[in-house]
N, C-alpha and C positions, 0 to 999 in steps of 0.2 A: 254546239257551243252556245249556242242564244238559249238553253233550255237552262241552263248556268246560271245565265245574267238575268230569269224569271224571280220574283222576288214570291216569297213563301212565307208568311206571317211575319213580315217586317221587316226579310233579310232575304238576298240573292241566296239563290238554291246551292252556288257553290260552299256559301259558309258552311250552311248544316250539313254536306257532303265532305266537304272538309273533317270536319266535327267527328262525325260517325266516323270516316277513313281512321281518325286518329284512334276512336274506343276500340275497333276492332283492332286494328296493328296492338293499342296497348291490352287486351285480351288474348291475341294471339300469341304475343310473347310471354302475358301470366301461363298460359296452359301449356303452351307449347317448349317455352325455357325454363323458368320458374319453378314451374310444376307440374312437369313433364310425368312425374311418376306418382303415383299416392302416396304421405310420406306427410309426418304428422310436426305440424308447423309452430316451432315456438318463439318466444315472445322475442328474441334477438331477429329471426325470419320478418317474424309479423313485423315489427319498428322498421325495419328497412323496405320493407316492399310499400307500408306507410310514405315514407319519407319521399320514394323515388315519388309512386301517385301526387303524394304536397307538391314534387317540382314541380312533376308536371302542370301541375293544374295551374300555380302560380306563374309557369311562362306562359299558359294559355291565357291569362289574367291579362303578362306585361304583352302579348300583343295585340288584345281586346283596346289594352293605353293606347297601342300604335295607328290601330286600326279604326276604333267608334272613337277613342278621347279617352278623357281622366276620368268623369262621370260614371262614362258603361264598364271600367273597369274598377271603381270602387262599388259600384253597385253588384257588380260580379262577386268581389272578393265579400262584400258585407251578405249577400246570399250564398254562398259557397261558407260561411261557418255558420251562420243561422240551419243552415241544413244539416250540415256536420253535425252540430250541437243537438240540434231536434233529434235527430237516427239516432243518438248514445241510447236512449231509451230502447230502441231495437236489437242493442245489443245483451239485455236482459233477457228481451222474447224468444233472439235468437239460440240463446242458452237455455232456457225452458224448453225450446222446438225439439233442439238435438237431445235432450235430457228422456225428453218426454216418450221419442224415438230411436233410446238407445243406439243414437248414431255416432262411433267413436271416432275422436279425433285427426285419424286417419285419413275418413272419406269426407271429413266437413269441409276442407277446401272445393271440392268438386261441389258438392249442393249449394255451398257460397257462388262460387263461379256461374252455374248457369243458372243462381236467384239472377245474378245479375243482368243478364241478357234479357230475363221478363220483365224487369224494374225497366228496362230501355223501352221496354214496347209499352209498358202502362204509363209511364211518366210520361211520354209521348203522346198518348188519348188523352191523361187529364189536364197536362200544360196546354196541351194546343186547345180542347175543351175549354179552357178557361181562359186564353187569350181572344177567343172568339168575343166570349161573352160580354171579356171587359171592355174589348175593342166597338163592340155595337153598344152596348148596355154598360155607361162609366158609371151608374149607381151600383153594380156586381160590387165594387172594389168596396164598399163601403159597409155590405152585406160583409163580404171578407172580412174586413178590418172587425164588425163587430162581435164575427165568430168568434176572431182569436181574440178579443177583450173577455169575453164568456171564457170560451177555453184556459185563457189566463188564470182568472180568477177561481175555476173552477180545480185548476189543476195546482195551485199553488195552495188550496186547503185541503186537497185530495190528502185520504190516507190510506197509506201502498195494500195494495189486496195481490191475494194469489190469482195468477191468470189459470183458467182451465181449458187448456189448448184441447181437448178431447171433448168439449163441449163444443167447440164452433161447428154452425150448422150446414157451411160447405161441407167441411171435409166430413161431416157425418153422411152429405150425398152423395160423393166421393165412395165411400166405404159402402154404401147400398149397392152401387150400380157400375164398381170394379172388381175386381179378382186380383185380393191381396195376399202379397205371400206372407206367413208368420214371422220371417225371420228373413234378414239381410244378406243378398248374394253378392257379395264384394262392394265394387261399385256400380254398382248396374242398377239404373232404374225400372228395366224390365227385363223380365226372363220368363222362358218357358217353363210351364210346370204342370204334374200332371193334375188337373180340376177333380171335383168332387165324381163325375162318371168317368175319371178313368183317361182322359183323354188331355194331351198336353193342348194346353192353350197359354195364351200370353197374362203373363200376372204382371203386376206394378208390385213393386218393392217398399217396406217403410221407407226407404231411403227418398222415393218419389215425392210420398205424404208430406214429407220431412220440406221437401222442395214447395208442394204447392202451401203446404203450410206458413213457409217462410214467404212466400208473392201474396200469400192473404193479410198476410200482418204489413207489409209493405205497404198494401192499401191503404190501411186503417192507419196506419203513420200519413201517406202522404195526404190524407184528409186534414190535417195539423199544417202540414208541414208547407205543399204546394199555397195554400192563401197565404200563408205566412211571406213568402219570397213574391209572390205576388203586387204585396201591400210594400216590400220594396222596392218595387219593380215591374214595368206591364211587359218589359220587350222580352217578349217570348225566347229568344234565344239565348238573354242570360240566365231565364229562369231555366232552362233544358239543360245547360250548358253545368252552371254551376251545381247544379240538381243529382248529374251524373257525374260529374268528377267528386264530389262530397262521397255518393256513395260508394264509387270507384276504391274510395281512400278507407272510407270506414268497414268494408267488407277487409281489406287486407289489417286494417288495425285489428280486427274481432279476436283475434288467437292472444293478443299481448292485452285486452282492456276487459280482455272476459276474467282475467285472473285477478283484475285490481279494479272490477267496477262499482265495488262493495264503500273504495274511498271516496267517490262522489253522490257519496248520499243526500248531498244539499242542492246537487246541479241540478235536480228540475225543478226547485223552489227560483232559482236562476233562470233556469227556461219559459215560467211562468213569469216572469216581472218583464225577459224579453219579449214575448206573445203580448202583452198589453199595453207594451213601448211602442211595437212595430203597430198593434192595432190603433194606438191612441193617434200616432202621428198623422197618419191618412187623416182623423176627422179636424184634425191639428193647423195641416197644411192652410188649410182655406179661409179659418180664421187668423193665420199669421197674415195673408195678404198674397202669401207666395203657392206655385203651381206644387210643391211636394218640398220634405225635410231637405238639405242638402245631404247629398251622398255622402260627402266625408262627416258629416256630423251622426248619420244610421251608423259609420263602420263604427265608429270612436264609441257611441255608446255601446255599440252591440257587443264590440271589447273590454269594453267596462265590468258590464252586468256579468260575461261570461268569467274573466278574469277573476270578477269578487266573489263567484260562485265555486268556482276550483280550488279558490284558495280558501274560502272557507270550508269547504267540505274536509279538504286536505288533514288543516286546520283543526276540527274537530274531530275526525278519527285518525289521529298521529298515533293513537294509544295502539291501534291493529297493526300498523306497520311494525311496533316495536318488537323485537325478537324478546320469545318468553325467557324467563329469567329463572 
């Protein structure tokens, strides 16, 4: 009982057991009720398995209210769509991964599903990684902050290039030093097969690639994404917190945002003006006189920017939505 009431980057070990009891039970019931069988999910599925994740996260939010105050839980809810918002990006890569891997829509819930289990265990090395840092070293936060003012900037004059997922130099080491089958054996990310002398041995399936594919891009987002929630936020458990319920939500929207992500063509010109809001204010706080922005003023804007960004995007390609004439 006393090993409970041990406190672990900022919080009693029961929260963050708590925490995880909840991911697992809400995982256990995606695979186990949900999506019990293989079975190709669309966009009415996707919006509801969305919506239940939004509750949930949101009563995880109201009793973050109950439990830390008003602050820890606008700071939650203001990093829980800063994160959301960053990932939509992932949802492009995620469709070039499956694309690129001829993996049909069928088994991409399952590779979505246990992406998710590896996003727990990384997002877990890099927030706790970075809570350290901040925690010894409070200049980190200001290195952060400047990243994402770079990144801002740099990604808000970006123009979109094709990814070459067949180029990344993991998975080309990957493909050296495993035994791949040609072609997909249901949903199985390994099976026996017979090797080049003759002798069954264990292959990995594209369906695997497809998997570690999608946990490598995960990185390379949460390099964006973790200083970003950081710069509003050092307590580690709402950056964990909010980190995993975002993603939680954005893996079950993928099947309904993959088909209409074409109309927020203007959202990361949006996500860049957010990145150099969130980074300016860090260098901001200290010249106002006060210790960080107030929480409800990060959410209100981070609603603002994201709000004028959907609607513009919307906005300007109303013309695609229009049924041909």
């Amino acid at each position: 009982m006393e090993l409970l009431l041990l406190e672990w980057l900022g919080k009693p070990v029961w929260m963050w057991a708590g925490f995880l009891t909840v991911v697992i039970a809400l995982l256990a019931l995606d695979l186990g009720l949900f999506n019990r069988r293989d079975h190709e999910i669309g966009v009415r599925e996707s919006l509801g398995l969305s919506a239940f994740y939004i509750a949930v996260a949101l009563a995880f939010g109201a009793w973050l209210w109950s439990w830390l105050g008003a602050d820890s839980a606008v700071e939650y809810l203001t990093a829980y769509a800063v994160e959301k918002s960053l990932a939509m990006d992932n949802v492009f890569v995620i469709a070039l991964i499956f694309s690129a891997f001829s993996v049909p829509r069928l088994y991409q819930h399952r590779v979505l599903f246990w992406g998710v289990l590896g996003v727990i265990v990384l997002r877990a090395i890099m927030i706790g990684g970075g809570a350290v840092l901040v925690a010894r070293y409070h200049w980190v936060l200001y290195l952060f902050a400047g990243f994402l003012i770079v990144t801002g900037v740099r990604m808000f004059f970006a123009r979109g290039e094709e990814t070459d997922i067949a180029d990344n130099a993991l998975l080309k080491w990957f493909r050296r030093r495993m035994r791949v089958t040609n072609d997909l054996h249901g949903h199985a990310f390994f099976v026996r097969a017979p090797s080049r002398s003759g002798e069954m041995k264990l292959h990995v399936t594209p369906l695997f690639l497809a998997l570690v594919t999608i946990e490598i891009a995960d990185v390379i987002f949460a390099v964006d994404s973790v200083p970003a929630v950081f710069a509003i936020t050092t307590d580690a458990y709402v950056v964990y917190t909010s980190n995993i319920f975002a993603i939680l939500g954005l893996r079950a929207l993928y099947f309904a945002l993959a088909a209409v992500i074409h109309r927020f063509a203007y959202l990361k010109q949006a996500l860049a003006v957010l990145l150099v809001f969130i980074g300016a204010k860090v260098f901001a706080a200290p010249l106002l006189g006060v210790e960080k922005v107030p929480p409800a003023v990060s959410l209100s804007v981070t609603a603002a920017i994201l709000a004028a960004g959907v609607v513009w995007s919307l906005w300007r390609t109303r013309a695609e939505a229009m049924p041909p004439r």
